[in-house]
C-alpha positions in Angstrom: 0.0 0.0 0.0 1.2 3.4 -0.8 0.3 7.1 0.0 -3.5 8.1 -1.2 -3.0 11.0 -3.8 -0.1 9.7 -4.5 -1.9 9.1 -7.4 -1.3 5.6 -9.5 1.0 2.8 -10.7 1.0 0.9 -13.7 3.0 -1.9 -15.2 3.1 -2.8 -19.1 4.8 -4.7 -21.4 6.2 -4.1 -24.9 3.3 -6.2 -26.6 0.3 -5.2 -29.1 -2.8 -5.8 -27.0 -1.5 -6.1 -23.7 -3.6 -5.2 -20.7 -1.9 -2.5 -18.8 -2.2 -3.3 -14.7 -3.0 -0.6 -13.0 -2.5 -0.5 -8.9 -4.1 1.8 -6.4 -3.2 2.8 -3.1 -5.6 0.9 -1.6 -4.1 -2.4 -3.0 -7.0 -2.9 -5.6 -5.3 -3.4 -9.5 -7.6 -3.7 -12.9 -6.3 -4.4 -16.1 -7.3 -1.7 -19.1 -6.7 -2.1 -22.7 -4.8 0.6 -25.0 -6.6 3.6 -24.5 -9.4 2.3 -21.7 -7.8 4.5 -19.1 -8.4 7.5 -21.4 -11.6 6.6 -22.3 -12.8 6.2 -18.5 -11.5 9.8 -17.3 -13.0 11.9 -20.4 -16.5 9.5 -19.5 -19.2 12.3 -18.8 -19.6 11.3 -15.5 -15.8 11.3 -14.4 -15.3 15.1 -16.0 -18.4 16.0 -14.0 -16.7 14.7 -10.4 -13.4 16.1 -10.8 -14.7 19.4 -11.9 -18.3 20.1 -11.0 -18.6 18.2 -7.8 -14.9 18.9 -6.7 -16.0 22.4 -6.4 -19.5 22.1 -5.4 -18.1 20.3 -2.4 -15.5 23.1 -1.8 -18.3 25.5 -1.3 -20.0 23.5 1.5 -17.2 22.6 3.5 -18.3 22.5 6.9 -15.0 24.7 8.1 -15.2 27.1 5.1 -14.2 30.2 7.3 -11.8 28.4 9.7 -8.2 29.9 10.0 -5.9 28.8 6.8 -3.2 26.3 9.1 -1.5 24.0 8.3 -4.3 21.6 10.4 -7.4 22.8 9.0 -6.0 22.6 5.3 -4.5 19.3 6.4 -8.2 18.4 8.1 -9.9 19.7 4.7 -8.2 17.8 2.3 -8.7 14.8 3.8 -12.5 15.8 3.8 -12.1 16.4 0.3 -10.8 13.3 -0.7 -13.5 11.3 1.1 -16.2 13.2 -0.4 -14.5 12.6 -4.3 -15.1 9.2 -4.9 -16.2 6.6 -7.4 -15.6 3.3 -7.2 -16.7 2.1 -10.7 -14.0 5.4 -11.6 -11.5 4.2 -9.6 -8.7 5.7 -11.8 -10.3 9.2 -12.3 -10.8 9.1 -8.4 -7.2 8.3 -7.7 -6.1 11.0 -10.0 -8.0 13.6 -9.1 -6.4 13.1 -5.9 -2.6 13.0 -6.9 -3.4 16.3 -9.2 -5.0 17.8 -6.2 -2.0 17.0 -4.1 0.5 18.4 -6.5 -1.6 21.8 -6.8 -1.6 22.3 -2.9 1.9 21.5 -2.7 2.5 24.8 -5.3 -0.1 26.6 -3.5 1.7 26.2 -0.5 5.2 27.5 -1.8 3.5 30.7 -2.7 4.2 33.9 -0.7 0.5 34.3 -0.7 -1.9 34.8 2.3 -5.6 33.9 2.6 -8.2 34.5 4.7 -9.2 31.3 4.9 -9.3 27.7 4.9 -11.9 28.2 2.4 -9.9 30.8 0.0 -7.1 28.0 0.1 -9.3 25.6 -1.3 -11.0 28.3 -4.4 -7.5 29.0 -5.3 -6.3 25.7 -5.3 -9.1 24.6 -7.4 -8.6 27.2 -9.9 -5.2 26.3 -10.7 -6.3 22.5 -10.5 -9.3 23.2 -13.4 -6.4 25.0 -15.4 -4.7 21.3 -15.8 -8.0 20.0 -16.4 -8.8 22.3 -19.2 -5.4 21.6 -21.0 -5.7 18.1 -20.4 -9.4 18.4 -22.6 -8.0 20.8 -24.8 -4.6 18.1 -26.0 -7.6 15.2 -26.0 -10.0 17.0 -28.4 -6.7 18.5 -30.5 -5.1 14.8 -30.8 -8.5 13.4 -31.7 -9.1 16.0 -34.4 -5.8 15.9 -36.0 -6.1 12.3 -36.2 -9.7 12.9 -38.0 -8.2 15.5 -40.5 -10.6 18.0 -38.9 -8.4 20.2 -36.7 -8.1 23.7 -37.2 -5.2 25.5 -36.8 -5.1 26.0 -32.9 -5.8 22.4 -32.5 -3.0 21.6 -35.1 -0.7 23.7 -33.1 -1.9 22.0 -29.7 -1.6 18.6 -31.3 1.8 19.0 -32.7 3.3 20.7 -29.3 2.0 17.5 -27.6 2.8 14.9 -29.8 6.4 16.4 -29.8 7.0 16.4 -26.1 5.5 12.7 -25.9 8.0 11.6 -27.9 10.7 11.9 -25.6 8.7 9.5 -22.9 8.1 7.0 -25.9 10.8 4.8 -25.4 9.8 4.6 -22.0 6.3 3.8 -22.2 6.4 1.3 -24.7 9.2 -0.9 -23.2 8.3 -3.9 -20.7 8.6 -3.4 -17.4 10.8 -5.9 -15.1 9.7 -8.8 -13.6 11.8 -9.6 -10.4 12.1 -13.2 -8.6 13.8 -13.2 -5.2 13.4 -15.2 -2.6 10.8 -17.1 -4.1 8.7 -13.7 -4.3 7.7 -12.3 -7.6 7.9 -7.9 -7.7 7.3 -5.9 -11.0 9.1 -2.4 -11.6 6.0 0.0 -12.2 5.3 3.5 -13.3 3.9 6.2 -11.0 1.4 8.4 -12.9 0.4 11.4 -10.6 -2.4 13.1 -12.7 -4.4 13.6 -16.3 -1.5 14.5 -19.4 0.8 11.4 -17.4 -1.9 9.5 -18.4 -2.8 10.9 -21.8 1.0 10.6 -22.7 1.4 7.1 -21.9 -2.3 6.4 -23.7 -1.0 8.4 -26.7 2.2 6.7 -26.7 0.7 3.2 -26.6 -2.0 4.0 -29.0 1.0 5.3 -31.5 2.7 2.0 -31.1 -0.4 -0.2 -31.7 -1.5 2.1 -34.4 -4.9 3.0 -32.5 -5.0 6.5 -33.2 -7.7 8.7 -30.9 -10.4 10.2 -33.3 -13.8 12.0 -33.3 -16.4 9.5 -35.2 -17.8 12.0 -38.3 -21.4 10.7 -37.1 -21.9 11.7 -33.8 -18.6 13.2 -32.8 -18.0 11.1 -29.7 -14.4 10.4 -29.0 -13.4 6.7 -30.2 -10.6 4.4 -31.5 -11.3 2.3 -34.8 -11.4 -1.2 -33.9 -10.1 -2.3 -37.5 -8.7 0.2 -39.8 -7.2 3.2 -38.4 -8.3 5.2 -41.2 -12.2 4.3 -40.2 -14.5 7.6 -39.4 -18.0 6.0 -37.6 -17.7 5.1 -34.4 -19.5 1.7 -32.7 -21.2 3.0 -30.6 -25.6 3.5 -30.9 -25.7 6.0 -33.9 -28.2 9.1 -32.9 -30.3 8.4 -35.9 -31.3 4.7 -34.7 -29.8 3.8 -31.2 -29.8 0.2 -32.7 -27.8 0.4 -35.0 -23.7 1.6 -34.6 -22.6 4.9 -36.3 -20.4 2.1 -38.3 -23.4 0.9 -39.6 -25.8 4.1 -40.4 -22.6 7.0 -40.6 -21.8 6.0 -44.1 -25.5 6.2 -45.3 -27.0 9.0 -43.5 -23.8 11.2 -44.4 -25.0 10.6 -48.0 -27.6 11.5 -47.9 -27.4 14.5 -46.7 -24.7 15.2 -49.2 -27.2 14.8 -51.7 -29.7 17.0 -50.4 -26.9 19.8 -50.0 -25.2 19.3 -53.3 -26.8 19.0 -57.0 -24.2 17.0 -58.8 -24.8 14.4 -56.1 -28.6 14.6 -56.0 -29.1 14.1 -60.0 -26.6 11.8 -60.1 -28.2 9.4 -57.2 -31.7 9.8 -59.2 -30.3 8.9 -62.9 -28.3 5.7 -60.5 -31.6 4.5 -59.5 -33.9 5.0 -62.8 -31.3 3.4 -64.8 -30.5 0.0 -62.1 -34.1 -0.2 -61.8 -34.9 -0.6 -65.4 -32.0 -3.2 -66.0 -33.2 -4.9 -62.8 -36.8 -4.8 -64.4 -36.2 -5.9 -67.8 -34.0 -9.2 -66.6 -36.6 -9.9 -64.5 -39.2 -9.8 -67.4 -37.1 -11.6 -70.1 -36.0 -9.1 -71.7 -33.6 -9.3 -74.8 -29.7 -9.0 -74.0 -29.3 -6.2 -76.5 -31.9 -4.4 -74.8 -30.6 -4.7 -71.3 -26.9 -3.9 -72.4 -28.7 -0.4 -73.5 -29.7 0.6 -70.2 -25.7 -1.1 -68.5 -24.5 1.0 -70.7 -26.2 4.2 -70.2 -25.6 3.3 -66.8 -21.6 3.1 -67.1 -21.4 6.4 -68.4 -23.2 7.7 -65.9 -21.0 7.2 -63.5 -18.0 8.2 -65.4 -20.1 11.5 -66.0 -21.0 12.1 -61.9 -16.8 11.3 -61.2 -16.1 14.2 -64.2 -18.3 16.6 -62.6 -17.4 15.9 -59.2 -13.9 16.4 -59.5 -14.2 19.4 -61.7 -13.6 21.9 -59.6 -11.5 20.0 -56.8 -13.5 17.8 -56.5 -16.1 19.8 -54.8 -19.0 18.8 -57.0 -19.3 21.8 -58.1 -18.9 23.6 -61.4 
């Protein structure tokens, strides 16, 4: 057992696929796949506890007004931690509390006075929500870049990330040690205290497995494609019909929208499907060869004529 906010430990090994171990102070350990650990502290319900209800708590703590000492702020903090807790977020928990406990720690070095135990606490959280927010702001620039949508702040964001992960990619992608001593089996871990630790090592191990983090062109949720990297739909329940995956019903419903929007695409979809219906109709009736090869033909020059008009102007469908 180790120090609570000290945050978390986590042993790996230099494999595709490998379940990453994490271990808590507590002595607890669960295993996450490349890119779980992300996943569970961007969840809706984990950004809403280590924001919202981190500072909704810090307004009704009991000894708000109580002198700033070294006690009370020693008193509150334990208070806090208590009252931040998930157990099926058991990482965003434990990392809120080792981000927590590095921002007091600056606080604390601060020639800075306060009036109370409670103005401790609102500046503590302020600089606290700053690492949030960059942590967010890195997440929804890596996922855009990887989607070909950023813009150029995101582009910016993404490549000053990206860069500085690289020096902690050797590290991160190596296995750890295995020791046997004694008849006693250890394991060399890696202590991650808060949010961009983690997103480094998730980005690095993503980068290695070629998982890259994107934003599914359906929906926008966050996701990583499960076969091709290059995939844009997500698999999760698709807004359009909750039964079907954005995988499924991205692809269609992004058509056809495009051909409402766009001409080129809209008289090209209705010639498609008056000319395959009368081929289809005539084979089905018996129709002479000569006759249907009319209507395959028309029907091949059709689509060379959408792809000339299409690509026309850039390939913007439009003239």
């Amino acid at each position: 057992m180790y120090e609570i906010g000290s945050g978390i430990r986590v042993y790996f090994e230099n494999k595709k696929e490998f379940r990453n171990v994490v271990f808590f102070p507590d002595d607890r350990y669960a295993y996450y796949p490349t890119g779980g650990m992300l996943f569970e502290l961007i969840r809706d319900d984990s950004i809403y506890m280590v924001t919202t209800k981190v500072e909704n708590m810090i307004k009704v703590f009991p000894n708000y007004n109580a002198e700033a000492s070294v006690d009370n702020v020693t008193d509150g903090f334990k208070w806090l931690y208590g009252t931040i807790e998930d157990e099926e977020l058991p990482l965003a928990t434990e990392l809120f509390r080792g981000c927590f406990n590095e921002v007091i720690l600056d606080v604390v070095g601060r020639p800075e006075s306060y009036e109370c135990v409670g103005d401790f606490f609102v500046k503590c959280y302020e600089e606290y929500l700053s690492r949030i927010e960059a942590f967010s702001v890195y997440v929804d620039a890596i996922a855009a870049y990887n989607s070909g949508s950023a813009d150029d702040f995101q582009s910016e964001m993404a490549n000053d990330f990206m860069s500085s992960a690289e020096e902690l990619y050797g590290l991160y992608t190596r296995k750890c040690s295995i020791h046997h001593k004694n008849g006693k089996v250890t394991v060399d871990t890696v202590q991650m205290k808060n949010f961009l630790q983690v997103l480094t090592f998730e980005y690095c191990r993503m980068k290695k497995e070629s998982k890259p983090l994107k934003i599914c062109e359906n929906c926008g949720r966050y996701f990583i494609p499960s076969k091709r990297s290059d995939g844009i739909y997500c698999p999760a329940p698709s807004p359009q019909n909750p039964e079907k995956p954005c995988s499924e019903v991205g692809a269609n419903f992004r058509q056809t929208v495009k051909r409402r929007r766009d001409p080129v695409e809209r008289k090209h979809h209705n010639n498609l499907c008056r000319l395959q219906n009368m081929v289809r109709r005539l084979t089905e009736t018996g129709a002479s060869k000569d006759h249907i090869a009319k209507y395959q033909t028309e029907l091949q020059q059709e689509k060379k004529k959408y792809l000339s008009e299409k690509y026309a102007d850039g390939g913007n469908g439009n003239k």
